[in-house]
C-alpha positions in Angstrom: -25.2 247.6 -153.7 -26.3 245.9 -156.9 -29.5 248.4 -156.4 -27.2 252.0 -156.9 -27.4 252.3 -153.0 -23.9 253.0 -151.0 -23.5 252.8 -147.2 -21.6 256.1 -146.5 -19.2 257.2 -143.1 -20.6 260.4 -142.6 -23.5 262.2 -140.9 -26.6 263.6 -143.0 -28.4 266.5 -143.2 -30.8 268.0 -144.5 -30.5 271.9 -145.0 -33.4 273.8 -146.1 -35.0 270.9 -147.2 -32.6 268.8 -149.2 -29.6 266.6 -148.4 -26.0 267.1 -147.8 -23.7 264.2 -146.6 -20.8 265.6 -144.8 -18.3 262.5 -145.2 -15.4 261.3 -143.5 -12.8 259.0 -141.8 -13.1 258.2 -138.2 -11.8 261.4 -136.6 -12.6 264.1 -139.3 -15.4 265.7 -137.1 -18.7 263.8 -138.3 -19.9 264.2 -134.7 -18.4 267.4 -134.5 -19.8 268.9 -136.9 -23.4 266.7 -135.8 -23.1 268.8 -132.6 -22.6 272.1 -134.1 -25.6 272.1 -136.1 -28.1 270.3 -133.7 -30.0 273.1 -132.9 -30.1 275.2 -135.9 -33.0 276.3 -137.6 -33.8 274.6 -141.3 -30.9 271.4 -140.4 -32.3 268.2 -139.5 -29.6 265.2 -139.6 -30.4 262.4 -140.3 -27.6 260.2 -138.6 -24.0 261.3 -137.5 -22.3 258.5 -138.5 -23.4 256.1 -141.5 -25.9 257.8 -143.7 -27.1 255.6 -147.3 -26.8 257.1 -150.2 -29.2 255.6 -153.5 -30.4 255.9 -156.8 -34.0 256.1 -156.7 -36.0 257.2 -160.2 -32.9 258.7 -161.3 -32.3 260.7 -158.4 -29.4 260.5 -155.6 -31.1 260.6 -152.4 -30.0 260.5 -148.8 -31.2 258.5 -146.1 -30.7 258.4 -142.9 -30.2 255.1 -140.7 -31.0 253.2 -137.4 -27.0 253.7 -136.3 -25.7 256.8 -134.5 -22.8 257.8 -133.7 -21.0 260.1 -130.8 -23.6 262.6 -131.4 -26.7 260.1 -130.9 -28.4 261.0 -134.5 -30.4 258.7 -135.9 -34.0 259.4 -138.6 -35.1 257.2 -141.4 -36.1 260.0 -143.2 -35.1 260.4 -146.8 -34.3 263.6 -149.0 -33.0 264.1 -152.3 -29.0 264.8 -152.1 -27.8 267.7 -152.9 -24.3 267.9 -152.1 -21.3 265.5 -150.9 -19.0 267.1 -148.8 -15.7 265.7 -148.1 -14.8 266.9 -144.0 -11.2 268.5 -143.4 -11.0 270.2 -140.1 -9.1 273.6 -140.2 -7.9 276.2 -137.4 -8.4 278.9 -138.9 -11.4 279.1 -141.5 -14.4 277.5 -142.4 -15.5 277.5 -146.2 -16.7 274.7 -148.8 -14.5 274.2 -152.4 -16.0 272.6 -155.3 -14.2 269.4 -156.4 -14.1 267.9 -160.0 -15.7 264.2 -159.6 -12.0 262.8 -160.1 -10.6 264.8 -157.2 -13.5 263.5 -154.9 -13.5 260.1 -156.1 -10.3 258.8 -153.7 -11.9 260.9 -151.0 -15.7 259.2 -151.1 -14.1 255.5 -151.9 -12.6 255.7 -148.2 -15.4 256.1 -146.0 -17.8 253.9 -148.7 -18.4 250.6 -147.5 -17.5 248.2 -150.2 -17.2 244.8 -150.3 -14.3 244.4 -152.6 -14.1 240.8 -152.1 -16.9 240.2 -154.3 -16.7 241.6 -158.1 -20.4 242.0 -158.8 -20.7 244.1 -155.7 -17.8 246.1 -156.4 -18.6 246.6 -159.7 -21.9 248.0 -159.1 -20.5 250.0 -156.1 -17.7 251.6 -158.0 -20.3 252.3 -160.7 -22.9 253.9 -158.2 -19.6 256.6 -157.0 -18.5 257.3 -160.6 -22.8 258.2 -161.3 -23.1 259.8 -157.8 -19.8 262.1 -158.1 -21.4 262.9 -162.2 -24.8 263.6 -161.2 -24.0 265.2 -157.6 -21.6 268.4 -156.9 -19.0 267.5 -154.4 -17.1 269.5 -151.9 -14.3 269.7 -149.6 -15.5 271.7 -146.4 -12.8 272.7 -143.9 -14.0 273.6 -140.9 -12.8 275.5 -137.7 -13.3 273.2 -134.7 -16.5 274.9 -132.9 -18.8 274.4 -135.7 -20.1 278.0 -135.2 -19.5 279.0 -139.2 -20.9 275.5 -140.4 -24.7 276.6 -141.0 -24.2 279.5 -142.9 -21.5 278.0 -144.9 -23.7 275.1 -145.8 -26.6 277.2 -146.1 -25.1 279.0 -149.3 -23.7 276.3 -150.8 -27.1 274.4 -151.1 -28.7 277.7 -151.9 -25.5 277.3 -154.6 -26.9 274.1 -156.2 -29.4 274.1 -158.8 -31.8 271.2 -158.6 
């Protein structure tokens, strides 16, 4: 933590060659979501449950770890992030909506693991969000159950995000 590194709740992938962590609370649809992209073209994940998120050179980048989830994802690999999206599942449309870093902030502090009974780690973890939600756009993606709209969706909002 003291290193600008968070461990995140979500799964990771990377979409035409650059990261996206799809974040969320048990339940949201991490594995879900881990399912409905498995097999498409140009999206690797990286893990469908805990991905790391950290400051290297300057640049947010996402890495996956050794712990999979429901969906049995799991690559070291590491990208530079592109996006942080914030899972809601929906019945009835799947689309991605740009959130100022203060609407995402509550959002990425309850899937970050923080150990807020130490200062100096909480500090620097609490720091690492505020610089991670500055540097990197943030989204809420809502998301129909089945997945099927999920890779074009997050196919045009990476194509969306300037370097």
């Amino acid at each position: 933590l003291t290193r600008g590194a968070l461990l995140i709740h979500a799964a990771g992938f990377v979409v035409n060659g650059v990261g996206v962590v799809l974040a969320g609370v048990s339940g949201a649809g991490k594995s879900t979501v881990s399912h409905a992209l498995a097999d498409v073209e140009d999206m690797i994940g990286l893990s469908d449950d805990r991905v790391v998120v950290r400051s290297v050179n300057g640049e947010f980048r996402l890495f996956g770890t050794p712990w999979s989830g429901d969906a049995r994802v799991a690559d070291g690999a590491d990208v530079p992030l592109r996006a942080v999206c914030l899972l809601t599942q929906s019945t009835n449309t799947t689309h991605a909506s740009r959130l100022p870093p203060a609407a995402a902030l509550p959002g990425l502090l309850r899937v970050c693991s923080i150990a807020w009974y130490d200062r100096t780690w909480t500090d620097a973890a609490l720091a690492t969000c505020e610089s991670l939600l500055e540097t990197v756009p943030a989204f809420e993606l809502h998301f129909e159950h089945d997945g099927a709209l999920l890779p074009s969706v997050l196919t045009r909002l990476v194509e969306g995000i300037s370097p």
